[in-house]
Structure formats: C-alpha cells, structure tokens
N, C-alpha and C positions, 0 to 999 in steps of 0.2 A: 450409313445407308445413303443410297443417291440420291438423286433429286426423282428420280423417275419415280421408284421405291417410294418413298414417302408420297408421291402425287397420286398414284395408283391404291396407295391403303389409304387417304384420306376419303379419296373418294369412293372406294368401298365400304369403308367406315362410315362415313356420313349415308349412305342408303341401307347398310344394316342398321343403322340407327333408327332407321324413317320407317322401315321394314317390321323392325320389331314392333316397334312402337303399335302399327299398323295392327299387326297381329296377333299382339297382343291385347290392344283392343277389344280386336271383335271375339277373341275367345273367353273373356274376363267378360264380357257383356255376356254372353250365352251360358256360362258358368254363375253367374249373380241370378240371372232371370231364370234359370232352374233352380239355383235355391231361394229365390222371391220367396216362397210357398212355406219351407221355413221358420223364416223371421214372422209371415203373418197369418200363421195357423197357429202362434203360439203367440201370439197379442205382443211382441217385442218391441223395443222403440226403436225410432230411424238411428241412433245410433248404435243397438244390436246390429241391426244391417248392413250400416258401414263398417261396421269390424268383421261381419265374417265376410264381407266384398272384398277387404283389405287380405284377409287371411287365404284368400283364394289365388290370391298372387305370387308369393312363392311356386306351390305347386303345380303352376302352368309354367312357370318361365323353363322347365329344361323342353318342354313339349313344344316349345314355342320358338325357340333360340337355331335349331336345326333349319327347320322351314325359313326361317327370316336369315339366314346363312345363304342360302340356298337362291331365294329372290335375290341376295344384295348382289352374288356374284354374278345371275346372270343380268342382272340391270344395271349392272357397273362395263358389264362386255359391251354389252349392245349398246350403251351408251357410249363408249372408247370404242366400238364398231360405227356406229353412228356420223359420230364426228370425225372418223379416220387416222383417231390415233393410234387404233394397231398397228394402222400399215407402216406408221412411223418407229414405229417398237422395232 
C-alpha cells in the first residue's frame, strides 16, 4: 500500500470513527429515553436499565454504521478539498 493509500484511509478512518461514535450516540439516547417508561412502570432497578441501555446497542449499530459511512467520506473530501490536497492527488 502507498504512502498516499494509507494517509487517506487513516484519515477516513479516524472521522468514521468520530462519526460513528457521533451517531451513535444520539440514536442510543433516543432509543434508552423511549424505553425509560419500561424499566419504570415496572419498578426495576438502575441496573435493569443499564442492561437493556446496553442491549440496545447491537441492534442500532447496522442502522447506524451506513450513515456514519457516508458523513466520514464526505468530511474526509472536503477536508482533502479544504486544505488542497486533491489538487495534489
């Protein structure tokens, strides 16, 4: 792999990471706070909570992995547009 290669998937890499993380966030918050109601209409303890908070996490990540695909590549362009390293490509 070249030097180019590997500078260009790092730092794609590094903002699909940032990306995900991002997006995954805020759907894992909106996913727990719907089922808040739940854990305490059924008197459960905080650590029912945090297991099915925990459980909620698999089944976002393929929902989630697409979209943050998506952000890294175009904020990796515009960032290598930005600073002018397309033109150098």
């Amino acid at each position: 792999m070249k030097v180019v290669e590997r500078y260009i998937m790092r730092r794609a890499l590094t903002m699909f990471l940032a990306a995900l993380a991002w997006t995954l966030a805020i759907v894992w918050t909106t996913q727990v706070l719907a089922k808040i109601d739940l854990v305490t209409d059924n008197g459960q303890s905080t650590l029912t909570f945090f297991e099915v908070a925990a459980l909620i996490i698999p089944s976002i990540i393929p929902i989630v992995v697409p979209f943050a695909l998506v952000v890294a590549v175009a904020q990796t362009l515009s960032a290598m547009n930005t600073d002018s390293e397309l033109a150098v490509l």
